[in-house]
C-alpha positions in Angstrom: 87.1 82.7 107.6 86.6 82.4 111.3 89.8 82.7 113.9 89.4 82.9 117.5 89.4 86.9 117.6 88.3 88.0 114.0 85.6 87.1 111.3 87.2 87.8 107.5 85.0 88.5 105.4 83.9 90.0 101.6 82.1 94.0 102.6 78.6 94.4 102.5 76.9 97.7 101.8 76.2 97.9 105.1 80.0 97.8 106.5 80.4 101.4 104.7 79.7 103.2 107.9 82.3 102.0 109.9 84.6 101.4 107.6 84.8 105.2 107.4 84.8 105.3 111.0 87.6 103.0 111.9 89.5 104.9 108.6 88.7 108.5 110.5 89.8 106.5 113.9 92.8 105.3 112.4 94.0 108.3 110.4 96.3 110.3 112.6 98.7 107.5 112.5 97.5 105.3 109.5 97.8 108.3 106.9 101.5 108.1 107.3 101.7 104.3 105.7 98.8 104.7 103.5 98.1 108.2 102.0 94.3 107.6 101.3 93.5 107.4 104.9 92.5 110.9 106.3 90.8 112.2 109.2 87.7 113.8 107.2 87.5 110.3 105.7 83.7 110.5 103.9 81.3 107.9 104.0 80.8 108.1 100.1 84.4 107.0 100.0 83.8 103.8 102.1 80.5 103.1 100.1 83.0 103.5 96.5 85.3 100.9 98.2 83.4 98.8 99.0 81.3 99.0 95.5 85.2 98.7 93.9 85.3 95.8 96.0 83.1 93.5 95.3 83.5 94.1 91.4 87.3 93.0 92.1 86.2 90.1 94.0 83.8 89.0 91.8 86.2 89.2 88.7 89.2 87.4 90.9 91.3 90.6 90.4 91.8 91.3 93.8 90.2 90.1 97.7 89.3 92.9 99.6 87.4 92.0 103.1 87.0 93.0 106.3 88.3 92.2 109.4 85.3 91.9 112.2 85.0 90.6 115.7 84.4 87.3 116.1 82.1 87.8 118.6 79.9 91.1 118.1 81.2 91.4 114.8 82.6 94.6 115.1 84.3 96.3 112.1 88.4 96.2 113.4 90.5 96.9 110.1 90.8 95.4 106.5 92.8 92.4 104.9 93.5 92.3 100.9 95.4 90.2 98.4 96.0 92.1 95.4 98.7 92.4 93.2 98.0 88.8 92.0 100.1 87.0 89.3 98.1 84.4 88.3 100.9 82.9 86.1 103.1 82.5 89.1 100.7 81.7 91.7 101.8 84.9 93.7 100.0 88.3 95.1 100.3 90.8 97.6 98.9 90.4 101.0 97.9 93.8 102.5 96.3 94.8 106.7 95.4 97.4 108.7 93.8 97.6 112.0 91.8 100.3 113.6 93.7 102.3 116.4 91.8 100.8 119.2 92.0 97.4 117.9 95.6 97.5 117.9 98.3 95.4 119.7 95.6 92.9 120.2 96.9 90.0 117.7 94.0 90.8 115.6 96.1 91.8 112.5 98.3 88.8 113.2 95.4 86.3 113.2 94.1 87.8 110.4 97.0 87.1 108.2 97.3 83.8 108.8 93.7 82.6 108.5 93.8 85.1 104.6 96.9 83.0 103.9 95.5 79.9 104.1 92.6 80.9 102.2 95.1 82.1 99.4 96.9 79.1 99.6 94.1 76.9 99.8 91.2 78.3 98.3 93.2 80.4 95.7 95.7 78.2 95.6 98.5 80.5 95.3 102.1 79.6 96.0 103.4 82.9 97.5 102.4 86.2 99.2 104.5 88.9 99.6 104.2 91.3 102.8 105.9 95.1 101.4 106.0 97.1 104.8 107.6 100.3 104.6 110.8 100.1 106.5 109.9 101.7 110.0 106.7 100.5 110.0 107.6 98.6 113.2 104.2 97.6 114.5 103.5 96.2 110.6 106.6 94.8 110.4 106.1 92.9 114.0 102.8 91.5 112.7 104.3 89.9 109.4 107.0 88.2 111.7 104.3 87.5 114.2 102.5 85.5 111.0 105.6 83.6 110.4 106.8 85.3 107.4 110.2 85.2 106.4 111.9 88.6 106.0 113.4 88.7 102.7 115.0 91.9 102.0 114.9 96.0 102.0 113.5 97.2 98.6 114.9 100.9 97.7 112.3 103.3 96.9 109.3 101.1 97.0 106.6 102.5 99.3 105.7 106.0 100.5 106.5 107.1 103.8 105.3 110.8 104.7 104.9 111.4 101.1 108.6 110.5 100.2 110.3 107.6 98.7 110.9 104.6 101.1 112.8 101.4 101.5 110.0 99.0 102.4 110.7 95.6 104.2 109.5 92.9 101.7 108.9 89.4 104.0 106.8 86.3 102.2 104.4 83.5 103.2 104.8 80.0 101.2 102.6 77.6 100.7 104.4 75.3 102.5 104.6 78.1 105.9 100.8 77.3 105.9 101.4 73.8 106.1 103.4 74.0 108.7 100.6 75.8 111.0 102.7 79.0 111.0 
């Protein structure tokens, strides 16, 4: 999936490298919103990923790719739908961007081009964006996508290793169809 800023696609072996970079870039701040991320962040973690990955992918369990420069093709974060109910056409659509590749629009483009390949490719009905509640910049980008903010769920994410309301927003099908 090709956007005017970013390239989505599946990992290759080769992406493992900076993946762990941009995770070790990214850390400082990222670790706050999601615990795995950590500033010692070793390659043979990346390389598991990505192995963990493509098995997901393959099986249709869950689509975990990369975010790169359009142009250049620079590693800048990582998209994901997981969670996916199959029997109700619904997942969960998942970001992050590396630290210098932020307040760009990257993660905002990405999500809309990974929502219209869930809701065309996939075709799924509905994803759901859970951002922990003062996640502001995460919670900017799901608004910037055009997803609708739906309600605070008690208890639902982790923030600094605590219980946390998280901000639960969705995309529809028919938000897609709209052009966002």
């Amino acid at each position: 999936m090709k956007g005017q800023k970013v390239l989505i696609r599946p990992y290759l072996t080769e992406d493992a490298s900076a993946h762990a970079q941009a995770v070790r870039e990214t850390a400082e701040l990222g670790e706050r919103w999601l615990d795995w991320m950590q500033v010692d962040y070793p390659l043979e973690e990346s390389m598991a990923w990505i192995n963990l990955s493509k098995v997901a992918l393959a099986k249709n369990l869950a689509f975990d790719m990369g975010i790169f420069a359009a142009r250049g093709g620079e590693f800048l974060g990582a998209i994901a739908i997981n969670r996916v109910e199959w029997n109700y056409r619904a997942a969960n659509l998942g970001y992050w961007v590396k630290s210098s590749a932020s307040g760009q629009g990257i993660a905002t483009e990405a999500v809309r081009l990974m929502a219209d390949y869930a809701f065309n490719a996939l075709q799924l009905n509905r994803l759901e964006l859970v951002v922990a509640e003062r996640n502001f910049a995460s919670r900017r980008v799901a608004e910037k996508a055009g997803a609708q903010f739906e309600c605070l769920a008690r208890a639902r994410v982790i923030d600094l290793g605590k219980p946390s309301h998280a901000a639960v927003y969705s995309l529809l099908t028919e938000d897609c169809a709209k052009g966002f």
